[in-house]
Backbone as CSV, one residue per row, in Angstrom:
resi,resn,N_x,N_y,N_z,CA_x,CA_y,CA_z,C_x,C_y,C_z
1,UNK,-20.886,21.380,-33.790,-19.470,21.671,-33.839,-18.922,21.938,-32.436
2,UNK,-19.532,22.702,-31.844,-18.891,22.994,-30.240,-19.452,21.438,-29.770
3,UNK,-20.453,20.858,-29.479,-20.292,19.673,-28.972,-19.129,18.904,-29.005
4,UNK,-18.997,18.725,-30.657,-17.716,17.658,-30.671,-16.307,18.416,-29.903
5,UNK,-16.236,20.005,-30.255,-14.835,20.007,-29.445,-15.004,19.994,-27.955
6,UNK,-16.355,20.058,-27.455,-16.186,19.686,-25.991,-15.549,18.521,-25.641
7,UNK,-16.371,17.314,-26.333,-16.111,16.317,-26.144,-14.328,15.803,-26.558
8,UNK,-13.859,16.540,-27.413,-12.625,16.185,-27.423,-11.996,16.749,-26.357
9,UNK,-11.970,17.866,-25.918,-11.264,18.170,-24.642,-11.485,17.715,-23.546
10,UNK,-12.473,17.348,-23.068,-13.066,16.089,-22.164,-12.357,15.019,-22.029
11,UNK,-11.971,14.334,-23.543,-11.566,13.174,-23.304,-10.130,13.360,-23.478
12,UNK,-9.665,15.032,-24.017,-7.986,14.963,-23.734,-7.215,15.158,-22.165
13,UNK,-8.511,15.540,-21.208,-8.280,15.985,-19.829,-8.376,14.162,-19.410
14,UNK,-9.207,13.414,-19.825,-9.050,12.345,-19.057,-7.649,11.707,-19.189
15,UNK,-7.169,12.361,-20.833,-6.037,11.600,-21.421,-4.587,11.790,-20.465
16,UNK,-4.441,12.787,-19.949,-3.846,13.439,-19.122,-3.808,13.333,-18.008
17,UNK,-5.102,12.921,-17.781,-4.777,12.599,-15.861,-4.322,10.967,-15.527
18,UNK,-4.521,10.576,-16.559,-4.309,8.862,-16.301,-2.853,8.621,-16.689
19,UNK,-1.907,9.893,-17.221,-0.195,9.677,-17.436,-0.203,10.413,-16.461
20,UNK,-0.987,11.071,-15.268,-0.170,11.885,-14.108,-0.167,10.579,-13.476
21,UNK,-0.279,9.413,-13.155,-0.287,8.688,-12.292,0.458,7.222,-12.626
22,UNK,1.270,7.527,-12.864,2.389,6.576,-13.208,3.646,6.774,-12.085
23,UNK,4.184,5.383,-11.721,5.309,5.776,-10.715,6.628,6.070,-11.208
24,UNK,7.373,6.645,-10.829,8.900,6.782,-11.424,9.715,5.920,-11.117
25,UNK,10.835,5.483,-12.286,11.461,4.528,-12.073,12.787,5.115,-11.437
26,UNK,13.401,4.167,-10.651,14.581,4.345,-9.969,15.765,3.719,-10.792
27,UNK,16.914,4.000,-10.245,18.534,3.981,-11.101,18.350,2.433,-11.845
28,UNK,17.938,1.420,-11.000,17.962,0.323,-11.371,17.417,0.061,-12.308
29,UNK,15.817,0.514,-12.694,15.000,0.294,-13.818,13.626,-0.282,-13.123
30,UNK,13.305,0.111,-11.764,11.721,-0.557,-11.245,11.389,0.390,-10.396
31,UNK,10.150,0.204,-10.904,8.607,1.378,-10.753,9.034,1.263,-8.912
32,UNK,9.208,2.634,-8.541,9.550,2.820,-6.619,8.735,4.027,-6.220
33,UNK,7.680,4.105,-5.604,7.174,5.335,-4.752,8.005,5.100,-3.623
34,UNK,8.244,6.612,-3.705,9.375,7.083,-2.853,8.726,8.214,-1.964
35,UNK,9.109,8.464,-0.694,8.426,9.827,0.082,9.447,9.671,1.545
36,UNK,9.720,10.840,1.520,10.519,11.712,2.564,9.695,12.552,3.517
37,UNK,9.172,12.225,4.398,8.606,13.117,5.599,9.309,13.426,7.062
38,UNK,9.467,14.792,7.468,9.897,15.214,8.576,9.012,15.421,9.486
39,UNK,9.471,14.972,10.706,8.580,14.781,11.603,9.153,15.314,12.738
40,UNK,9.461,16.419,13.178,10.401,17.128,14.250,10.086,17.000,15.788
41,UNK,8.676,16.942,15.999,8.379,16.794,17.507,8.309,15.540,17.642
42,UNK,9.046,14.406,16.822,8.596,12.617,17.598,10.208,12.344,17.344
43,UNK,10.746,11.784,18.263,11.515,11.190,18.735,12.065,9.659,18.053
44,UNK,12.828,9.442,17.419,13.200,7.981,16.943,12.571,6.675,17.862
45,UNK,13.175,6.838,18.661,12.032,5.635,19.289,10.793,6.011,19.362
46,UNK,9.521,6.517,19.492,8.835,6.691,19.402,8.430,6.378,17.778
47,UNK,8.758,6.810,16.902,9.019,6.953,15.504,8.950,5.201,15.212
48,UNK,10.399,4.397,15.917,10.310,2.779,16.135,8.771,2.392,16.072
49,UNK,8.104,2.827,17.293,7.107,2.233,18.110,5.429,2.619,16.973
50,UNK,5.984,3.560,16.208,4.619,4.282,15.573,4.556,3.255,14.296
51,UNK,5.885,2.814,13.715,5.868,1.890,12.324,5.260,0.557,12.721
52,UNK,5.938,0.097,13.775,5.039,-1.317,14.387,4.110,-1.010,14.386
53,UNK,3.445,-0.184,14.976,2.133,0.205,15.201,1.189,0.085,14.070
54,UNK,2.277,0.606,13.109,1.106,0.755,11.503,1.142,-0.487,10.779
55,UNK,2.639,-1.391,11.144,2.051,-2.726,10.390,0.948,-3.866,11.205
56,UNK,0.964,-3.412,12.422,-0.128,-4.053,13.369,-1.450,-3.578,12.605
57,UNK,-1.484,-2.604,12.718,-2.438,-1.995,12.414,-3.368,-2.578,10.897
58,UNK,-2.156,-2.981,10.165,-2.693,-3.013,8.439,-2.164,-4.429,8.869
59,UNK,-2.639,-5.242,9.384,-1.761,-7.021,9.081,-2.364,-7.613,8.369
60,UNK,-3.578,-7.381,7.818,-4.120,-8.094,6.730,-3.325,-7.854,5.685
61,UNK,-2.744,-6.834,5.002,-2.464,-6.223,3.862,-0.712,-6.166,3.844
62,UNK,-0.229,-5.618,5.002,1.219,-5.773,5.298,1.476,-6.660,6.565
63,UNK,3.162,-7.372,5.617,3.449,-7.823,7.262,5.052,-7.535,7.174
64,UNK,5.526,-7.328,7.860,6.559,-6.817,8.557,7.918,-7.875,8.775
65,UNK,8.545,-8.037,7.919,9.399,-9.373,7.824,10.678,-9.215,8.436
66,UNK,11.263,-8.301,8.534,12.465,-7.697,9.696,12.245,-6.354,9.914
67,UNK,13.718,-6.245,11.097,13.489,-4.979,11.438,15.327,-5.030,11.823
68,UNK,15.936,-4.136,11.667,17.089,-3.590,11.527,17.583,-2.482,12.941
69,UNK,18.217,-2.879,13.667,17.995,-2.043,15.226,17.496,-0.982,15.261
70,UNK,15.933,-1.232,15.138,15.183,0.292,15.190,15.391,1.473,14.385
71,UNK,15.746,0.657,12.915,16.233,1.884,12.271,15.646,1.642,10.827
72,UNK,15.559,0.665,10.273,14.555,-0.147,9.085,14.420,-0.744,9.413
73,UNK,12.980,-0.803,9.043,11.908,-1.899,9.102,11.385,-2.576,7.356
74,UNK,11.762,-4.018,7.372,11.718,-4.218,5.920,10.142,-5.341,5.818
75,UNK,9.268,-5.312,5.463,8.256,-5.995,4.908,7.150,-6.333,3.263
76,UNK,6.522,-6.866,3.372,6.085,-7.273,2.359,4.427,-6.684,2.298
77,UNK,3.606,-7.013,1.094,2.227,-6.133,1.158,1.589,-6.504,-0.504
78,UNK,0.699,-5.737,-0.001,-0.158,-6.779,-1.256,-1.538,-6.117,-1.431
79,UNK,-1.990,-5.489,-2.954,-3.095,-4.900,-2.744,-3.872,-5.735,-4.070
80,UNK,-5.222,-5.448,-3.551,-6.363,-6.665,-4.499,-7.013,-5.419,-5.484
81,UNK,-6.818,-5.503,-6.687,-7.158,-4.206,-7.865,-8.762,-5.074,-8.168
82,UNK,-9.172,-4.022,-8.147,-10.744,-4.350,-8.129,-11.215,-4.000,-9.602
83,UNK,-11.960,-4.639,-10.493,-12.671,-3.818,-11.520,-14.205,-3.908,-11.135
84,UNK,-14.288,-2.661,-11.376,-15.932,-2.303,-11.694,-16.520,-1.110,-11.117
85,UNK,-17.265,-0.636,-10.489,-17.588,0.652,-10.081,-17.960,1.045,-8.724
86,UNK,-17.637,1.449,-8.091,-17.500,1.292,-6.482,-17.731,0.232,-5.539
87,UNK,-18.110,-0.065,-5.142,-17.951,-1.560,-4.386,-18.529,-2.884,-4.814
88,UNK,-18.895,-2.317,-5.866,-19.884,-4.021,-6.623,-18.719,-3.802,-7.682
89,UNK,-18.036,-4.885,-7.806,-17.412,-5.376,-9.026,-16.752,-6.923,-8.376
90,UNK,-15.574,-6.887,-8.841,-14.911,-8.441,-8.750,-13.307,-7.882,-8.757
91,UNK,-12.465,-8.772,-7.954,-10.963,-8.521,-7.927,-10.341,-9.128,-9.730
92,UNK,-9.630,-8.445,-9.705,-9.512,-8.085,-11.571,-7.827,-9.106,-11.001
93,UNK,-6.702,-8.928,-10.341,-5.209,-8.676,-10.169,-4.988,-8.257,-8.857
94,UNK,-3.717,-8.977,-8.299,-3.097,-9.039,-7.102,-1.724,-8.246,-7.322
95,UNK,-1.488,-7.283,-6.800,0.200,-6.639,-6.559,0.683,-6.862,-5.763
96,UNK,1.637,-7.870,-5.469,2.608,-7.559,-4.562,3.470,-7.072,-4.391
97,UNK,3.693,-6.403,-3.337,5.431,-5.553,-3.355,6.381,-5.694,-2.696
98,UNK,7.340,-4.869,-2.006,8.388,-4.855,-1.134,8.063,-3.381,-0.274
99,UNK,7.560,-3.155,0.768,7.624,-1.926,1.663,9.219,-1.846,2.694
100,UNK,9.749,-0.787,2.525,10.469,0.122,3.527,10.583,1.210,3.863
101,UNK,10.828,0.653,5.570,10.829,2.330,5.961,11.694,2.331,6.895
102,UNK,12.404,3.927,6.539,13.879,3.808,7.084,14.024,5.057,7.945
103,UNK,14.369,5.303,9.489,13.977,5.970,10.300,15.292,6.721,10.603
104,UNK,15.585,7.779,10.614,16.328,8.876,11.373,15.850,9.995,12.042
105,UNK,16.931,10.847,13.158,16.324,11.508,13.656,15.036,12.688,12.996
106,UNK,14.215,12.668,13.437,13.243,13.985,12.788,12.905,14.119,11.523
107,UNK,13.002,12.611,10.893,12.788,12.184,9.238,12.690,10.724,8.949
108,UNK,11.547,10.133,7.946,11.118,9.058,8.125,11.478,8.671,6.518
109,UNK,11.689,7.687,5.695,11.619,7.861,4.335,10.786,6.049,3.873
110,UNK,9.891,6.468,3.222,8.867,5.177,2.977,9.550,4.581,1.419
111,UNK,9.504,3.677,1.057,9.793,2.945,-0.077,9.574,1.934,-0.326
112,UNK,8.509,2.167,-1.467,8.203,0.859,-1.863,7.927,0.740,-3.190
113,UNK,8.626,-0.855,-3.458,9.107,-1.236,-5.079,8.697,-2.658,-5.213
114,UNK,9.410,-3.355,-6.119,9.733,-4.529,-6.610,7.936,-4.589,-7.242
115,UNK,6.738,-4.513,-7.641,5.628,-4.525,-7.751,5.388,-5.568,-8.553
116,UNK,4.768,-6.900,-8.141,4.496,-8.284,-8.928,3.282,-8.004,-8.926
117,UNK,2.548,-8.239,-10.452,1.267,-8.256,-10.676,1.153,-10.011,-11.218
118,UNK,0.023,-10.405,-10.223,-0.718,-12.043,-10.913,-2.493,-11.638,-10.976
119,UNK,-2.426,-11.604,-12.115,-4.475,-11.189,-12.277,-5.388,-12.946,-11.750
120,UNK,-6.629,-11.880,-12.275,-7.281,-13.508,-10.890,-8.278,-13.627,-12.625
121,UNK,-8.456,-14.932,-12.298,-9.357,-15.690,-13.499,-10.725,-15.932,-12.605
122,UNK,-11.912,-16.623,-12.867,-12.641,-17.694,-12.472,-12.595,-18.779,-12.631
123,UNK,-12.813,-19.313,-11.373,-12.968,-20.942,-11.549,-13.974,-21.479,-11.972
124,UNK,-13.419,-22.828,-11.800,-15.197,-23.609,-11.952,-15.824,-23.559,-11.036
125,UNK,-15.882,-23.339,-9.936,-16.627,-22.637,-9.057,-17.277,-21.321,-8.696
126,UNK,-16.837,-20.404,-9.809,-17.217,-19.315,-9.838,-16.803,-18.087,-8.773
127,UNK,-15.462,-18.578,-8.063,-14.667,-17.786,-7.798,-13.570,-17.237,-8.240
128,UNK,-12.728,-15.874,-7.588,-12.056,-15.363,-8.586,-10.706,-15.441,-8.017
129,UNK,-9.711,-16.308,-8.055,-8.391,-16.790,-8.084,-7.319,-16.489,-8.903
130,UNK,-6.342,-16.284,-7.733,-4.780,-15.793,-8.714,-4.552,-17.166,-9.729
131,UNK,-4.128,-16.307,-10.645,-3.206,-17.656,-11.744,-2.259,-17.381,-11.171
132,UNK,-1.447,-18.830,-12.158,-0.425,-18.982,-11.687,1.016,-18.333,-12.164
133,UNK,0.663,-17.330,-13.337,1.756,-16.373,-14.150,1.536,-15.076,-13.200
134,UNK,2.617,-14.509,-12.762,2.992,-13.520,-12.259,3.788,-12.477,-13.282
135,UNK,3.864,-11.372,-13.521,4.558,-10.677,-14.084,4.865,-9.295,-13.280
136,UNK,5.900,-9.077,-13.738,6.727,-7.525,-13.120,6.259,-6.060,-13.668
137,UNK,5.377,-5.579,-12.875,4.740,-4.265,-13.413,5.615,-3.672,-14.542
138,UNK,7.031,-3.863,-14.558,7.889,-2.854,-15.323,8.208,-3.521,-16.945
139,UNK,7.164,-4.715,-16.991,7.293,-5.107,-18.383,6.367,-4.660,-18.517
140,UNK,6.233,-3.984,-19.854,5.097,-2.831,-20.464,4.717,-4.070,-21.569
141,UNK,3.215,-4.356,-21.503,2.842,-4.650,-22.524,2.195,-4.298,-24.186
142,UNK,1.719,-5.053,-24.576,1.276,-4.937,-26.028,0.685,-3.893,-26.098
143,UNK,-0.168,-4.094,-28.034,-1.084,-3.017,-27.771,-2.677,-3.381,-26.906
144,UNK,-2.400,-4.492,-27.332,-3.529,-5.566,-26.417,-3.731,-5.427,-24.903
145,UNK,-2.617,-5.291,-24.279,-2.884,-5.165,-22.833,-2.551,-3.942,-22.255
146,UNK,-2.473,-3.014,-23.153,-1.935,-1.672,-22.985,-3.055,-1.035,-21.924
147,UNK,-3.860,-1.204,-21.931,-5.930,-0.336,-21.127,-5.025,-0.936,-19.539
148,UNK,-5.303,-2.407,-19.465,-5.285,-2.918,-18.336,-3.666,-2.357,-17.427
149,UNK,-2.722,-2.593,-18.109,-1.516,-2.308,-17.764,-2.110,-0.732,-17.035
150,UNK,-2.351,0.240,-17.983,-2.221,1.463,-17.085,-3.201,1.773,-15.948
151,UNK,-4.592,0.662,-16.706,-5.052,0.649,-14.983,-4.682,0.326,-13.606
152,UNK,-3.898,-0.916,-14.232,-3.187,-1.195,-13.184,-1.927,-0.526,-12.185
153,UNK,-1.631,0.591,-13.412,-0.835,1.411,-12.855,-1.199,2.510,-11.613
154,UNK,-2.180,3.288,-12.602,-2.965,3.898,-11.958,-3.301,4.013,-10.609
155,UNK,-4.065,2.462,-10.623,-4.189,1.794,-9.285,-3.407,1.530,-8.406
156,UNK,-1.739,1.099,-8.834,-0.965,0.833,-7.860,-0.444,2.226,-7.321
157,UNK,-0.457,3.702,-7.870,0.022,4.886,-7.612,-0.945,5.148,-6.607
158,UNK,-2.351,5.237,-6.391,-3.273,5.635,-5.763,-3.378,5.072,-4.387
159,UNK,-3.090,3.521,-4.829,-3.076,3.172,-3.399,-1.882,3.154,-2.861
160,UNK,-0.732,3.461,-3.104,0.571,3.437,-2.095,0.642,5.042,-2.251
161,UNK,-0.012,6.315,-2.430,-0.232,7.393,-2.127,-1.407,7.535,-0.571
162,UNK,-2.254,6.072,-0.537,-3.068,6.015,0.310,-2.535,5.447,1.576
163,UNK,-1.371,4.727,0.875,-0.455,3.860,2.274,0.518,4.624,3.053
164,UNK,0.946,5.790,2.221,1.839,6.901,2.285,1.207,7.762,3.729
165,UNK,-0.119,7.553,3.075,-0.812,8.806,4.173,-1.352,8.407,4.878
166,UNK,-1.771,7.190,5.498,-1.743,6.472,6.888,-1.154,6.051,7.397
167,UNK,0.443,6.373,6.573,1.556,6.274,7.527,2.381,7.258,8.043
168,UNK,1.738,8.481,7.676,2.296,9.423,7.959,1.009,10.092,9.409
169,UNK,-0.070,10.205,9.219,-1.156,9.920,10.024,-0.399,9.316,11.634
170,UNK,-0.125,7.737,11.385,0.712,6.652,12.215,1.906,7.564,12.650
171,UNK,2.828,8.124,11.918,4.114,8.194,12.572,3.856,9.599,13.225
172,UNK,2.940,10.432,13.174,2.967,11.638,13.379,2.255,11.552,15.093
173,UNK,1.936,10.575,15.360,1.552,10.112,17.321,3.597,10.775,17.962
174,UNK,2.769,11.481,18.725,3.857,11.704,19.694,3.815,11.050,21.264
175,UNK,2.846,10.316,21.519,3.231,9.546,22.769,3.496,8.343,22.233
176,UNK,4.030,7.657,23.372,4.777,6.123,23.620,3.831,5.447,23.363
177,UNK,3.265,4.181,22.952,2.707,3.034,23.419,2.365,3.097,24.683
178,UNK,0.982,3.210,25.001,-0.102,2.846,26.395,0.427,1.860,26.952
179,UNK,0.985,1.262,28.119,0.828,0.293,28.843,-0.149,-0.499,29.393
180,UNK,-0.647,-1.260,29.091,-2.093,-1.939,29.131,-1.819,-2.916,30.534
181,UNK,-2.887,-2.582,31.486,-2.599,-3.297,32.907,-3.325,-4.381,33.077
182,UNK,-2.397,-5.153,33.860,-2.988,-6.577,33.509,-3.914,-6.438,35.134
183,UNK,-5.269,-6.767,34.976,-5.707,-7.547,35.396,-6.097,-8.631,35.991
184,UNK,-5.782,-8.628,37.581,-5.782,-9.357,38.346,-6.904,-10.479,38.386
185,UNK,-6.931,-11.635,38.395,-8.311,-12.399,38.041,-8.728,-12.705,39.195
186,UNK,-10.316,-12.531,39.830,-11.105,-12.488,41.100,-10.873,-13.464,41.978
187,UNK,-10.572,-13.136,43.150,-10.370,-14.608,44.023,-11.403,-14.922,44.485
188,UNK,-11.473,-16.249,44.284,-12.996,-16.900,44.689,-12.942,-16.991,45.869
189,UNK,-13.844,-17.157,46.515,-13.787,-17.940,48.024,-14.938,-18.669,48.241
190,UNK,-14.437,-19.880,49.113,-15.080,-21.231,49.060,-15.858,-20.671,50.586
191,UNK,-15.266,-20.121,51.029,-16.056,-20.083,52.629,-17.384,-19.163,52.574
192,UNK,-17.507,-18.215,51.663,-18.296,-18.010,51.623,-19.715,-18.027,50.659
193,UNK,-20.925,-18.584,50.846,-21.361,-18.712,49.396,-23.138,-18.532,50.069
């Protein structure tokens, strides 16, 4: 008897932590992590120079499609949802999104929405490739795809909580960009050898 109610409370704590991690929807009606950080000792330009920095930094994953006179920066990004259990499994689904980040004095505000999910199949080759149906995180499916949907949720909360905080990491540098010196290339000389 105490076994089983362990086990039910066990599995009502798991039940619970997997609805803390859902994103909130904005006025429009689509899933937006949103975050407001103050940053008082860095300077707007500097602040400029720290966001480049972080999409340099992540260019595999983000790239940086405009920039607004140093004041938003608007780009694109894309994370690969993995199933299976720490680093041995297979890419399950691709998210893509919309990242912004919008800079004022002594306050930074990150946002990112629009979230396209395309899951990956196998080929006949036995690799694992996007199809070609894309769907919008904010259509909730069946009861059928109900597991995957919130994993996928899950997953997309965790990692733009992870993007959140290496960009806050990034913007929180208070010097300028290093000037990197160029290097004069050796003059040969023929007269002597």
């Amino acid at each position: 008897m105490k076994l089983s109610l362990i086990l039910i409370l066990i599995m009502l704590s798991f039940g619970s932590s997997a609805q803390d991690k859902i994103l909130p929807m904005d006025e429009s009606g689509k899933y937006t992590f949103l975050e407001v950080a103050e940053l008082k000792a860095v300077t707007k330009t500097i602040m400029a120079a720290n966001v480049r920095r972080f999409f340099k930094a992540n260019h595999k994953s983000l790239k940086l499609s405009a920039e607004e006179k140093d004041t938003v920066f608007l780009g694109k990004g894309k994370m690969i949802v993995q199933k299976g259990l720490g680093g041995i499994g297979h890419p399950s689904a691709e998210v893509n999104y919309n990242i912004s980040v919008a800079l004022r004095e002594g306050k930074y505000r990150l946002i990112m929405t629009d979230f396209i999910v395309t899951p990956y199949e196998r080929d006949r080759y036995g690799n694992f490739v996007p199809v070609t149906v894309s769907t919008a995180l904010e259509k909730s499916p069946g009861k059928l795809g109900r597991a995957e949907w919130e994993a996928n949720m899950a997953f997309v909360f965790t990692e733009s909580r992870k993007i959140a905080d290496r960009l806050k990491v990034t913007m929180s540098n208070t010097l300028a960009e290093p000037k990197t010196e160029q290097k004069k290339p050796a003059t040969v000389s023929t007269t002597k050898w």
